[in-house]
Steps between C-alpha positions, in 0.01 A plus 500: 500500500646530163717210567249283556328580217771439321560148641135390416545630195818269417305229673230428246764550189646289640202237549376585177828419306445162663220407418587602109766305526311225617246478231760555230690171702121310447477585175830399365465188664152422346673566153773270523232199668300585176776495290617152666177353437454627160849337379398165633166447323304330755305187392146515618306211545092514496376299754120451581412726791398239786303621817549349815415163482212362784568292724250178418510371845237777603282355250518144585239402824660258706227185560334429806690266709323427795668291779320315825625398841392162555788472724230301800253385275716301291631333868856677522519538893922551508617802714861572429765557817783747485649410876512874516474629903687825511876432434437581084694175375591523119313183442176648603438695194528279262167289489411178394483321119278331321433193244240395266580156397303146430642248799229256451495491101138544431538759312376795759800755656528476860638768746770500734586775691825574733515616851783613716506446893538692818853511647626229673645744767133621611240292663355245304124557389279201563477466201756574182390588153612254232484548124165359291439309249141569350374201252288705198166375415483643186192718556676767662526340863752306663588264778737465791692275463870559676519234743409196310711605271785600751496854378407608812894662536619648815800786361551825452414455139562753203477329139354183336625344179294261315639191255553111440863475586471092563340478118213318673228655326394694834585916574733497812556841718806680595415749833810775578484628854771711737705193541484127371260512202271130443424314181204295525412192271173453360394127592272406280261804481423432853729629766892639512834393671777693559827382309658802579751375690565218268459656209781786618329834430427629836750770403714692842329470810536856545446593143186763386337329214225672289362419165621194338406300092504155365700513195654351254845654434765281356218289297558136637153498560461494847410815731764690671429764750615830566436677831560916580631560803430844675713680750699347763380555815406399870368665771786619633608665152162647500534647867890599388347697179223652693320701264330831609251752308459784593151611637442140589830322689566154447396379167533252243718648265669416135741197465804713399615495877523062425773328356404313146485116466529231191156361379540117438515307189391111568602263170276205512751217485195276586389164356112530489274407807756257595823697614419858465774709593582921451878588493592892581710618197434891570848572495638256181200646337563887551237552705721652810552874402738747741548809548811608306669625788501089674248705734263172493162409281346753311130338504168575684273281281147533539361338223624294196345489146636167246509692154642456139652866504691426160264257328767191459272241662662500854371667795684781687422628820349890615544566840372797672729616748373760817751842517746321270520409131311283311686167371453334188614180463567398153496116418836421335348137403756320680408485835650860568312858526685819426342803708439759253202743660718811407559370173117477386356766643357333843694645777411840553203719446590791225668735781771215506357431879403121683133483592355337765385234282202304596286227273552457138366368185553474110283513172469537178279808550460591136450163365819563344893428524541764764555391874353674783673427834301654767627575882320641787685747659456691844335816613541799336680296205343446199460114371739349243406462178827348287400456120747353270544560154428305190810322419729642813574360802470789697204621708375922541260570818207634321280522788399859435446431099312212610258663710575390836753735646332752686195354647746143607691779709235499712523192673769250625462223312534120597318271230484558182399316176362502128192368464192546237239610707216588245611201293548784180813330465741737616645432830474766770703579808421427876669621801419440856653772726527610842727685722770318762478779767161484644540881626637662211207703424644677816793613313403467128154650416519355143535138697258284631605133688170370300487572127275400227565251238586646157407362181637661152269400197725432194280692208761384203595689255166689526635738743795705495679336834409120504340507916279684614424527887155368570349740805185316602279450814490201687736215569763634287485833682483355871838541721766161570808438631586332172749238431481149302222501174399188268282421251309228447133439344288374785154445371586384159361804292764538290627881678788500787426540857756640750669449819683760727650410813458716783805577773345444776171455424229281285580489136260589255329311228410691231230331221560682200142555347535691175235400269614633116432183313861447391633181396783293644663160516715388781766213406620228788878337377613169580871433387702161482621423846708627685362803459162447465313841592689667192660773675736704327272447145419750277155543398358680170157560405410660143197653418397699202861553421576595840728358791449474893813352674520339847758249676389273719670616879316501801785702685410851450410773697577518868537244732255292292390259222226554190279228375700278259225472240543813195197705443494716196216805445381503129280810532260446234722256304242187487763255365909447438722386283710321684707438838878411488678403795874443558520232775829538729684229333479746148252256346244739310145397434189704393084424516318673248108630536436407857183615650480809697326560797605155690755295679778359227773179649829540259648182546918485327489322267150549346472793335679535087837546502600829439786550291 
């Protein structure tokens, strides 16, 4: 017993000494951090005391923009056709584009809208669907009129491009399809032939074309053409890759099971109506990109965007590229591109990862110097939003600063494009979405095959993040299988109407039918020949000390064309200073005081010279 005792005993001396010793350890060791701090003489600088700073967005109501289907009443009867029976074909997903554009020249934008076809290996329907041209009234409705015109085209059609390559004074089309794409010459505002053939842009007979542009890029004036390419495949690569998901078999599937392809770059070596003729210099040109490894092309475009990325007066090219990174092509103003998305900023999102890049735009969102490239990405993945800074060519994916990071993760998105949709003057964002895998709510409960359109309202620097999602009822809020979107403005109020195509189904026209009493002015171009539309110019518009800049480029979004004519919002602005335009040739020019709220024709070689 004693023993014990006497253990305890020594026990808690000997607990007790350590804990002394610990304090006494504290203690020194506060002294000398004292003394340390003492020696140095800290300098202290007063600052105000600052709160936490609210967030201004809250505060700001976003306007009522009010949208109407007058899909059938405005007489737009097209159903699109996927071919789809069973076997889930790659091809099937991928919808149908879309083109505002003025064929006739009276000044109204028609419609034309792409089908694809059923397989030529299963029976053939009575009767096949063909794409549709729709002639545009100008009060909101619109005619058939594909088979006077010879529109009436039997392919399994992805992508239009719109533009005068035969510097006749009328808009010619470019349509990409899963095989030989066609290029069909305006006649007179009447009807269109196809010079494909002859003209030698029909591309690979078993090529994938997508989204194509009309551009401009080595400034002789004429318009070149430069078509993406998707995935190489065939029926028998698709059977060989046979994708499965789990929970629902065979399915669709991503592209990273394909092998990439080279998009095509067509120089116009024509001479006018008379001999028009395209030559292929993709690979002179730098347009051909490997692997590193010799392992074949890198590509899977899906849609192309013309842009200055650099601001030296030559146009480069964006493409968004499915699974794979993004290229940049940047104009070296002799004929030659250098690929250089890594370089600026474009290739990856910020994890360093490829998206599965979709539709894609650019603007000026700030009505300043900074560049906005946006790119609709898939499911789950969050929409690009590359901003460059002021005086650097190099681009940061702001897409959470901007405000559109989280809610874009919602859907997978296939068009996409900037456009001022309460004519305030600051251009908003568009995207139409909607799954590939018609089951996947099966095995994704976050997913749905049909997803509303989103639209982010750009609030300026009012709000804290630029975009803010607009949640409303109606329209907006109603399930699609997404996939091209345009713009045009149908029934001549001033305010932007919109188009989304519809895989397999009808598209929708939506009337936009916001009533807020702001001011615009929309501006028509007409350039020297050969390039008569203007594309490729800049466009500036000043008003009460403050800029709104646009180029003139139908190719945008996915799959499809925007109305060539520029509309600027004003807000409340009632008058400008002045517009300045920088034709394609370099020529600048500027109009001062026009009126607002009307139609304006800027002619080259009217306006003041602008030195």
């Amino acid at each position: 017993m004693s023993t014990n005792a006497d253990e305890a005993r020594m026990q808690r001396v000997f607990w007790r000494s350590i804990i002394m010793f610990g304090m006494i350890g504290v203690a020194a060791l506060g002294a000398f951090l004292w003394s340390g701090r003492s020696q140095q003489e800290p300098v202290i600088v007063e600052q105000e005391a600052r709160g936490p700073q609210a967030r201004q967005a809250e505060a700001v109501a976003i306007p009522e923009l009010p949208f109407t289907d007058v899909t059938v009443a405005a007489g737009i009867d097209f159903i699109h056709q996927t071919g789809a029976y069973g076997e889930r074909l790659l091809p099937e997903t991928m919808g149908g584009g879309v083109a505002f554009f003025d064929y006739n020249d009276d000044g109204q934008q028609d419609l034309l809208l792409i089908n694809s076809d059923h397989w030529p290996w299963q029976p053939a329907p009575s009767e096949r669907p063909t794409s549709r041209l729709y002639r545009g009234r100008g009060d909101g409705t619109f005619e058939d009129v594909s088979v006077q015109t010879g529109l009436d085209l039997t392919l399994y059609g992805m992508g239009a491009a719109v533009g005068d390559y035969d510097a006749d004074g009328r808009v010619d089309i470019l349509v990409t399809a899963l095989g030989e794409n066609r290029l069909l010459r305006n006649i007179d505002g009447e009807r269109f032939v196809d010079v494909t053939s002859r003209v030698g842009v029909a591309g690979d007979d078993d090529a994938w074309s997508t989204s194509a542009a009309f551009l401009d890029y080595d400034r002789d004036g004429d318009l070149d053409l430069f078509v993406c390419n998707y995935v190489a495949w065939s029926r028998q690569i698709n059977a060989e890759v046979d994708y499965q998901m789990t929970g629902i078999g065979r399915a669709y599937g991503p592209p990273t099971d394909f092998g990439g392809t080279d998009s095509y770059l067509y120089r116009n070596d024509g001479d006018g109506r008379d001999r028009p003729r395209y030559t292929d210099v993709s690979r002179q040109a730098g347009i051909r990109v490997a692997h590193e490894t010799g392992a074949g092309p890198i590509g899977k475009g899906l849609a192309v965007l013309p842009v200055d990325v650099n601001g030296d007066g030559w146009l480069d090219l964006a493409v968004a590229n499915d699974t794979v990174r993004n290229f940049l092509f940047v104009n070296q103003q002799d004929g030659r591109f250098v690929e250089s998305g890594i370089e600026y900023g474009l290739a990856f999102d910020t994890g360093g990862l490829a998206t599965g890049a979709m539709g894609i735009d650019a603007a000026y969102y700030a009505n300043d110097q900074r560049l906005a490239i946006a790119i609709g990405n898939f499911a789950n993945e969050m929409s690009s939003f590359y901003v460059s800074r002021a005086g650097e060519q190099v681009f940061s994916d702001d897409a959470i600063v901007a405000g559109i990071g989280a809610d874009s993760r919602r859907g997978l998105t296939f068009g996409l494009m900037f456009v001022d949709i309460d004519l305030d003057g600051r251009l908003d964002l568009i995207t139409a979405n909607g799954h590939v895998e018609p089951d996947i709510n099966r095995v994704q409960s976050s997913q749905q095959y049909a997803q509303p359109l989103q639209m982010f309202w750009n609030c300026g620097s009012r709000c804290t993040r630029p975009f803010r999602f607009v949640s409303q009822p109606g329209i907006l809020g109603r399930p699609l299988v997404g996939r091209g979107a345009t713009y045009a403005d149908i029934d001549a109020d001033g305010d932007q109407d919109l188009v989304i195509t519809v895989a397999g189904g009808r598209p929708v026209l939506l009337r936009n039918d916001q009533e807020l009493g702001h001011h615009w002015m929309k501006l028509r171009l007409k350039a020297t020949p050969p390039n008569v539309y203007a594309i490729g110019a800049s466009v500036t518009l000043i008003a009460s000390g403050k800029h709104q800049y646009r180029t003139v480029m139908p190719a945008r979004s996915y799959l499809s064309q925007v109305a060539l004519p520029i509309t600027f919002g004003l807000g409340e602005t009632s008058s400008i200073d002045h517009v300045v335009v920088q034709w394609p040739d370099g020529e600048r020019e500027s109009w001062p005081n026009l009126e607002v709220d009307r139609d304006h024709l800027l002619q080259q070689g009217t306006g003041q010279s602008d030195l």
